[in-house]
N, C-alpha and C positions, 0 to 999 in steps of 0.2 A: 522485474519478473515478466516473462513471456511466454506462460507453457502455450504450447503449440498440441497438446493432447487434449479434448474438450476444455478449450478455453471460457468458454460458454459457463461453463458450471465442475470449478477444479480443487484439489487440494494435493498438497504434498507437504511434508517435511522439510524443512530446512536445519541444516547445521552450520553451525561457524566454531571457533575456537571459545570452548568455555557456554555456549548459549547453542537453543534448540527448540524448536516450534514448530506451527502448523501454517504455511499459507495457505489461504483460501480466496479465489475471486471470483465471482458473478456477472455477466452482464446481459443486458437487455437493453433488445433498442439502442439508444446515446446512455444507457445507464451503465456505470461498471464500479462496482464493491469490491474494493480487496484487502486482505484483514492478514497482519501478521499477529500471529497467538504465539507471546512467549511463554514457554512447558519449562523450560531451564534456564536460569541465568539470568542477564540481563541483557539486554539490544539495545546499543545508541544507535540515533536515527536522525540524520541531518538532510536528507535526502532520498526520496524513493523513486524508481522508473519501473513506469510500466506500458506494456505495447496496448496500444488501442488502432482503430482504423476509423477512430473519426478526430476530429478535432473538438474539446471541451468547451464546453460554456463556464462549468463553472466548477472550482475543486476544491474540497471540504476534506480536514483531515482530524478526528480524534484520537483522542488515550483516554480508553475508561469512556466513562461522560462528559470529558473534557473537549472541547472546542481548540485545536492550535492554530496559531496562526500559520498562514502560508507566506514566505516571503514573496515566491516567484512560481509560475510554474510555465514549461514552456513544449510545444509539440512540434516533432520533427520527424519526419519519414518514419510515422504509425509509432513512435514511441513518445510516454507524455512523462515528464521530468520535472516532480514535485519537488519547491527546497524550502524548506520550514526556517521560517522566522528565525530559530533556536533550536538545536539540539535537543531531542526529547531522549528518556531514556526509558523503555519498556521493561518494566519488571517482570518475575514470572508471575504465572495466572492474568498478566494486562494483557489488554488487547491492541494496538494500532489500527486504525481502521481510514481508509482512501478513500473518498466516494469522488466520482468523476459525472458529470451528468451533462453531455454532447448532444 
């Protein structure tokens, strides 16, 4: 994800095939919050990219109040490329949530 329309403070809709949700991300500072809310369906999730313009210190990702582990994550010309440990799958009403803190 990289909306380019107040990135600062955004949300949209996503759809794919069968599933349907809300992105949202935040940032502030080195901070950036970005939360997939699945409405419909389900979303496997073995990897997330998101554009930032700083480089991270350190990257945290939940489901729910759950803690996942992060295998890798790696930044490359302003985008940062989270790959999880494991395949998670987000149900509907779950959350996924990225916290990035640079």
């Amino acid at each position: 994800f990289a909306p380019r329309i107040s990135p600062d403070r955004f949300a949209a809709a996503f759809t794919a095939a069968e599933r349907a949700g809300l992105y949202r991300q935040e940032r502030h500072g080195g901070h950036l919050a970005a939360t997939l809310d699945v409405r419909y369906g389900r979303l496997r999730v073995a990897s997330v990219a998101l554009a930032s313009a700083r480089r991270p210190r350190n990257v945290t990702v939940r489901l729910g109040n759950r803690t996942r582990p992060v295998r890798d994550w790696s930044y490359r010309d302003g985008r940062i490329l989270v790959t999880l440990a494991a395949e998670v799958v987000v149900g509907r009403g779950e959350a996924l949530r990225v916290t990035v803190n640079g």
